[in-house]
C-alpha positions in Angstrom: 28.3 -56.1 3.0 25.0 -56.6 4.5 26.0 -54.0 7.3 27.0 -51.5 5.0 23.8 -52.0 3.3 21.7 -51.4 6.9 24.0 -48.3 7.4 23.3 -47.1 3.9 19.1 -47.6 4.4 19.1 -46.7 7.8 21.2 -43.2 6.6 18.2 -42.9 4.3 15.8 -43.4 6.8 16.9 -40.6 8.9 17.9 -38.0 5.7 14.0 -38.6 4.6 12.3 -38.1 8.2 14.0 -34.7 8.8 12.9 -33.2 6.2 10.0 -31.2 5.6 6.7 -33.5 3.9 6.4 -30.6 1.5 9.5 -29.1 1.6 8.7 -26.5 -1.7 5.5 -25.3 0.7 7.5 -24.6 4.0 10.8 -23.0 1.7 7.5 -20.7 0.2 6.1 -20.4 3.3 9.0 -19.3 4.9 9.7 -16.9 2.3 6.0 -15.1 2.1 6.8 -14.9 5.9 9.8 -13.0 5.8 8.1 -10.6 3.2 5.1 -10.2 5.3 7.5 -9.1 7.9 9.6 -6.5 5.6 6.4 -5.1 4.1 5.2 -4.5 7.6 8.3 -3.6 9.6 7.8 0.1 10.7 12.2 0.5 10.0 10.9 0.9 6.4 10.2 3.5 4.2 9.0 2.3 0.8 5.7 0.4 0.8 4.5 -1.0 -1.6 7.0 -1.4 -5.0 10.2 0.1 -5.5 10.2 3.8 -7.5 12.1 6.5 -8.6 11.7 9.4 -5.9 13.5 11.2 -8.7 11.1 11.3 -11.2 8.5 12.7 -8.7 6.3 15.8 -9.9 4.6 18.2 -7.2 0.7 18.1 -7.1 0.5 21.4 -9.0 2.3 20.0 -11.8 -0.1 16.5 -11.5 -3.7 18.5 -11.1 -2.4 20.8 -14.5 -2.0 17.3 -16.6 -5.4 16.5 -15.1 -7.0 19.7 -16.5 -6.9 17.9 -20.4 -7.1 14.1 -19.0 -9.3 12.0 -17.4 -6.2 9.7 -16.2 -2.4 10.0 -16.1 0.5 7.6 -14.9 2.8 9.6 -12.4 5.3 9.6 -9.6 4.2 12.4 -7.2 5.7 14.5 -3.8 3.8 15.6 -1.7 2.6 16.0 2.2 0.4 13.6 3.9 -2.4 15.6 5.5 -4.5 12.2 6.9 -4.0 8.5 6.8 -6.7 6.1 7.2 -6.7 5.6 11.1 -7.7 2.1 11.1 -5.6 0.5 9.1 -3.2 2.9 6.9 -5.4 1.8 3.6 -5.5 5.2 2.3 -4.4 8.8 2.6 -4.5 12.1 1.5 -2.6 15.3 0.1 -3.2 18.5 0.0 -4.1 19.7 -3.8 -2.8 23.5 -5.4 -6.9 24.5 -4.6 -7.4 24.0 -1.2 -9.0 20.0 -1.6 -7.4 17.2 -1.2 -7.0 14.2 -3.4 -7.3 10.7 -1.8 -5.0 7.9 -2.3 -5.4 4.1 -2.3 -3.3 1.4 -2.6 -3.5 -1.1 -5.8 -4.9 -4.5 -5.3 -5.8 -3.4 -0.9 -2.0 -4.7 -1.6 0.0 -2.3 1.1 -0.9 0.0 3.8 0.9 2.8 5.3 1.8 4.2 9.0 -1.0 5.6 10.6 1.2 8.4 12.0 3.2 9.8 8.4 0.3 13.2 8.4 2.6 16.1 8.0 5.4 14.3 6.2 6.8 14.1 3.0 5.8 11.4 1.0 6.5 9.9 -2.5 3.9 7.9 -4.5 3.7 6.5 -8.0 0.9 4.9 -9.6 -2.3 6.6 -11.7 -4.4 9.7 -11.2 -7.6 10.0 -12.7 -10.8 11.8 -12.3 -13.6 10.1 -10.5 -16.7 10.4 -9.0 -17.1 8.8 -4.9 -20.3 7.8 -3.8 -21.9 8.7 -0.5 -21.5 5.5 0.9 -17.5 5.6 0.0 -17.4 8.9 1.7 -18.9 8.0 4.5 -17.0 4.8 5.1 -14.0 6.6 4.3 -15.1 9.5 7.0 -15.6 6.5 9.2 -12.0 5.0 8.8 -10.8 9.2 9.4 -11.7 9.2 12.8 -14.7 11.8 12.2 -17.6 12.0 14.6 -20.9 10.7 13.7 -22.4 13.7 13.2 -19.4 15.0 10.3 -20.4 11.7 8.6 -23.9 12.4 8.8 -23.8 16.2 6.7 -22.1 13.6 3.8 -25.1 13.5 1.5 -23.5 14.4 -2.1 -21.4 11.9 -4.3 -17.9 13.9 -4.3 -16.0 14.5 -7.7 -11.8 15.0 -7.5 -9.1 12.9 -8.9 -8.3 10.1 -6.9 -5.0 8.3 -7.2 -3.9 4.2 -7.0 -0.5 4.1 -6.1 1.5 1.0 -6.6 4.8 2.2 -4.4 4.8 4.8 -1.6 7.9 6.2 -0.4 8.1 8.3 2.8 10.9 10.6 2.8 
């Protein structure tokens, strides 16, 4: 009986020293890992949260709901015409009168390739009518790539309607 009992503690023993001190904190570390890694794996084409590519509008279609709203929910297609080149934090589509409308990214929570200028993109979230400071506009010119001297002719705050997406989808 009393070796049973040593095989039963000593069993015990060796079930409780492999595993994990905090094993809820390595299964969650584990897990934001592996989502760390999907959210970042270039194989991907939807960044941020899921949405309905289906339900997108074209940019026309977005700036005439803008013309009698200061803010609108929507799921837009469009092209990329530039991508933050630093980090993928923001980028931009051409708009139906020759500007562009800047996109960001809700909560600094996703990023984009650096390389998807020129291709066709899908992005849900909210538009809405804003005014950018210099400083913004020069960081931003910053992040673009442009030279010194581009950033240094940025001396007015810039209004256009600016969009948070919450999902982006590249096509």
């Amino acid at each position: 009986m009393k070796k049973m009992y040593f095989v039963l503690v000593g069993a015990a023993a060796l079930m409780a020293c492999s595993q994990p001190e905090k094993s809820g904190e390595a299964v969650e570390d584990t897990a934001m890992a592996d989502t760390t890694i999907v959210e970042e794996s270039t194989e991907t084409n939807i960044f941020g949260e899921s949405i309905n590519v289906d339900a997108a509008i074209s940019v026309e279609e977005l700036a005439t709901m803008m013309a009698t709203a200061d803010s609108v929910p929507a799921t837009v297609k469009a092209t990329a015409t530039d991508v933050c080149a630093k980090k993928g934090c923001w980028m931009k589509v051409a708009m139906n009168d020759s500007t562009e409308m800047r996109i960001t990214f809700k909560d600094y929570g996703f990023f984009v390739p650096k390389d998807i200028a020129g291709k066709q993109i899908v992005f849900e979230g909210f538009a809405k009518k804003e005014i950018t400071s210099v400083e913004d506009l020069k960081h931003f010119a910053e992040d673009g790539g442009q030279s010194p001297e581009e950033i240094a002719k940025i001396t007015e705050p810039e209004e256009a309607i600016t969009f948070e997406a919450t999902g982006v989808v590249i096509m």
